[in-house]
C-alpha positions as CSV (number, residue, x, y, z in Angstrom):
1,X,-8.1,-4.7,15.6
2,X,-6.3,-7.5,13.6
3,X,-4.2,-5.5,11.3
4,X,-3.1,-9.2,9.3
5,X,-6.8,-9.6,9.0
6,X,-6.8,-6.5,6.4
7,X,-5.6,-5.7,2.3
8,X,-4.7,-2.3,1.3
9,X,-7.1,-1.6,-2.0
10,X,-6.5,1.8,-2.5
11,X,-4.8,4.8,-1.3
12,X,-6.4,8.1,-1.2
13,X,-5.5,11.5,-2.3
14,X,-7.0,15.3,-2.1
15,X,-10.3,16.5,-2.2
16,X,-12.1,16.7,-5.4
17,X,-15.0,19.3,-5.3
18,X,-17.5,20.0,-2.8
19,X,-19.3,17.0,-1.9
20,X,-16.7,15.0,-0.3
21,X,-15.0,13.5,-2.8
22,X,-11.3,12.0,-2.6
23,X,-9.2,11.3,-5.7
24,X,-8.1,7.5,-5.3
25,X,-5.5,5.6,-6.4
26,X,-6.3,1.8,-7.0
27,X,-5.7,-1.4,-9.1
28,X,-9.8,-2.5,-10.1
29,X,-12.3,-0.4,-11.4
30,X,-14.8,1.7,-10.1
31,X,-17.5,-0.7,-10.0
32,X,-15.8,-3.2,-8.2
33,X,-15.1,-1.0,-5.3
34,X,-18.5,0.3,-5.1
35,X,-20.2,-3.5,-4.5
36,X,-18.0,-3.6,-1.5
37,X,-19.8,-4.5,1.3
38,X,-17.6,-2.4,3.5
39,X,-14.2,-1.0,4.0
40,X,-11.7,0.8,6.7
41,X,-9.9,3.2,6.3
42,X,-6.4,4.2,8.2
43,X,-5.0,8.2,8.4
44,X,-2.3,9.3,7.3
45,X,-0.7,9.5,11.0
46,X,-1.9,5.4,11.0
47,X,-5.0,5.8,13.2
48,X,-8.2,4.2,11.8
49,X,-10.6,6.7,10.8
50,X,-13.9,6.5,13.4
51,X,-12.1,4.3,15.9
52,X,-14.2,3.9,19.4
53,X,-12.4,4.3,22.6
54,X,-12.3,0.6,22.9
55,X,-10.5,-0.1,19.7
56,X,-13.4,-0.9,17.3
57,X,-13.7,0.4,14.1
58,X,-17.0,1.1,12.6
59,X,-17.2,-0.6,8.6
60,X,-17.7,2.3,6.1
61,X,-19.3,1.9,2.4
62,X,-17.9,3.1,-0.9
63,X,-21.0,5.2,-1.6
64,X,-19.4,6.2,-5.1
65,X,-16.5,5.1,-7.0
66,X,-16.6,6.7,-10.9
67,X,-13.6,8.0,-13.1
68,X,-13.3,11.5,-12.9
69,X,-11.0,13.1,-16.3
70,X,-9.5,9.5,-16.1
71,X,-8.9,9.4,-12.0
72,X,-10.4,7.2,-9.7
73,X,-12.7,9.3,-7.5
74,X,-14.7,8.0,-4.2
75,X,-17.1,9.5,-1.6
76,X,-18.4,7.5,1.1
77,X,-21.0,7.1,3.0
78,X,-21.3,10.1,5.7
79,X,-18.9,12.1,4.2
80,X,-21.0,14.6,2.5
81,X,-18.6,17.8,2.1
82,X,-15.1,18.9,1.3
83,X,-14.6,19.4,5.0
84,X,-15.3,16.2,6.6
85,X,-13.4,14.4,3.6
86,X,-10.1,16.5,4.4
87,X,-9.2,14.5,7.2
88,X,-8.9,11.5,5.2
89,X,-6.5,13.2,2.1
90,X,-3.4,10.4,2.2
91,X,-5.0,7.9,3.8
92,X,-5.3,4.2,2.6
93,X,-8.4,1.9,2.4
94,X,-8.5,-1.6,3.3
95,X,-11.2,-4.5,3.2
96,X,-10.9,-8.0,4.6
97,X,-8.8,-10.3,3.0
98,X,-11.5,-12.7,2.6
99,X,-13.4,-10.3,0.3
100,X,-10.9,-9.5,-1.6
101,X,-10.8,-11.4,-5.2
102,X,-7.7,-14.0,-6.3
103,X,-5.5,-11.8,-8.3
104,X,-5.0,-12.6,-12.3
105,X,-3.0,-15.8,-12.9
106,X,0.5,-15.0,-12.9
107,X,0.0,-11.5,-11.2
108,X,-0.4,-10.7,-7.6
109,X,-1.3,-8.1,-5.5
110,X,1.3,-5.4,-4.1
111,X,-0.1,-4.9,-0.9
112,X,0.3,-8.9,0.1
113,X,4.2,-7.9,-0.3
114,X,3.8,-6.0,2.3
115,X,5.4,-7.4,5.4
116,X,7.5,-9.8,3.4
117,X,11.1,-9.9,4.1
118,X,13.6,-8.8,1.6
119,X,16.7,-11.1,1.3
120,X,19.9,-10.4,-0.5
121,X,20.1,-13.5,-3.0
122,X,24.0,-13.3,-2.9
123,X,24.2,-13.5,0.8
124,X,21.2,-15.3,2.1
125,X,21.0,-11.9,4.4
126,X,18.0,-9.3,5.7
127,X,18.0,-6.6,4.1
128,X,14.9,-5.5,5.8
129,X,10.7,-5.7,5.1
130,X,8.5,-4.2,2.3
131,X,6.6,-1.3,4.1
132,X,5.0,0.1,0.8
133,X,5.1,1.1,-2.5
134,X,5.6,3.8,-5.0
135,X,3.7,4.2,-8.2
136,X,4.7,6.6,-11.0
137,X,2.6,5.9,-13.7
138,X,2.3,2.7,-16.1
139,X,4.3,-0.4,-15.3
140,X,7.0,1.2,-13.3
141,X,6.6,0.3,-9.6
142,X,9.5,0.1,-6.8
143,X,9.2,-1.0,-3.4
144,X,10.2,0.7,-0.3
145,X,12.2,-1.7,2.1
146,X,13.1,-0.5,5.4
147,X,16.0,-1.9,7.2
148,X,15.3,-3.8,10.6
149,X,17.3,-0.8,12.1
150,X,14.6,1.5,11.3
151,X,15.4,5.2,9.0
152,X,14.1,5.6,5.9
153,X,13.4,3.2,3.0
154,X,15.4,2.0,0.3
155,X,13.9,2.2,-3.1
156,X,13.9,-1.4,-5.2
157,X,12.7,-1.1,-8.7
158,X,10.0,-4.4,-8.7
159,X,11.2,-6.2,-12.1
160,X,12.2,-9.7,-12.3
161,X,15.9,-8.9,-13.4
162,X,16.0,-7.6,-9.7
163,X,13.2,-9.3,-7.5
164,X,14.3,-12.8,-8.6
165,X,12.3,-14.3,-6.1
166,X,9.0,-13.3,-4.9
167,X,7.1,-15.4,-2.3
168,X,3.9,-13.9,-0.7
169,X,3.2,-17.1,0.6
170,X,6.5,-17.1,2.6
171,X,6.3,-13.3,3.3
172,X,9.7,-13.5,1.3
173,X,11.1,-11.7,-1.9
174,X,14.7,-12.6,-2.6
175,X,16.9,-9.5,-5.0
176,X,19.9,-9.5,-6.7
177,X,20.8,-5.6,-6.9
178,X,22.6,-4.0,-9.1
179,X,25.7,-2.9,-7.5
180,X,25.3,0.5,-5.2
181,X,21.3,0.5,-6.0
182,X,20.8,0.2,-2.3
183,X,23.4,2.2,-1.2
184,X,22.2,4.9,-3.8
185,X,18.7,5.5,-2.5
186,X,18.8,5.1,1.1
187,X,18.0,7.8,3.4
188,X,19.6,8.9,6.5
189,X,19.5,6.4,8.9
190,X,18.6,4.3,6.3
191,X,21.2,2.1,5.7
192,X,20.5,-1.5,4.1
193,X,23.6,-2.2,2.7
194,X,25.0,-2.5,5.6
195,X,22.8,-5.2,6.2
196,X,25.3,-7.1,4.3
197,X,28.3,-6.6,5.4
């Protein structure tokens, strides 16, 4: 399975009753996940959930998608208790790209920086590639970039002061950190700024 052929739409969280519901966290709105013809959906250890033995990966339907005390809440189809919907608590949901609607003009979606390469604007230099996001509530986003070295992943605040440059189409996002940001947040292992030495 073509993993470039695939969008991230939503991420999922814990169990929400009985019936197989997962909280969901997402950027459209119930409705618009529930036309969807079809969708995958990869594990939290990064296998695809009902993968054959030959690689293929049966399409699975949003069966329900409603707000739930304000939270996005699915269930889909064949997963009809709290039990079978465990295995997929922290896993992510994808559809093909092709079904996926143009963002808003002058907006874009998160997971097509995914993948892109992050490039100090002062030096012209790697610093690494997006490999995900973190949300924490409102407008505040950050990205996490992990050096080419591997460890864990830096934390850049997405805002234009700091992602000056931001090129989906290129698979490149050019920053201009403050000083020590990077240095600040990565983990062990994890060490950007020494991509720019």
């Amino acid at each position: 399975m073509d993993d470039s052929e695939w969008l991230e739409i939503a991420r999922l969280g814990r169990v929400r009753g009985l019936r197989g519901e997962l909280f969901a966290k997402g950027e459209q709105t119930p409705e618009w996940y529930a036309a969807l013809p079809e969708v995958q959906i990869r594990l939290a250890g990064g296998d695809w959930f009902g993968a054959a033995a030959d690689g293929q990966v049966p399409g699975r339907k949003i069966a329900e998608a409603r707000l739930y005390s304000g939270r996005l809440a699915f269930r889909f189809e064949g997963i009809a208790s709290a039990t079978e919907a465990e295995p997929l608590v922290s896993g992510r949901v994808y559809v093909r790209r092709e079904v996926r609607p143009a963002a808003p003009e002058g907006e874009i979606w998160l997971s097509e920086l995914v993948g892109c390469v992050v490039e100090d604007a002062r030096t012209g230099r790697s610093l690494g590639h997006v490999t995900g996001w973190q949300e924490y509530g409102g407008p505040f986003i950050t990205l996490e970039v992990t050096a080419d070295s591997g460890g864990e992943p830096a934390l850049v605040p997405f805002v234009k002061a700091i992602c000056i440059e931001v090129d989906p189409g290129g698979r490149k996002i050019r920053i201009d950190p403050p000083e020590g940001l990077l240095d600040l947040n990565a983990g062990p292992g994890g060490d950007p700024a020494a991509e720019r030495e």
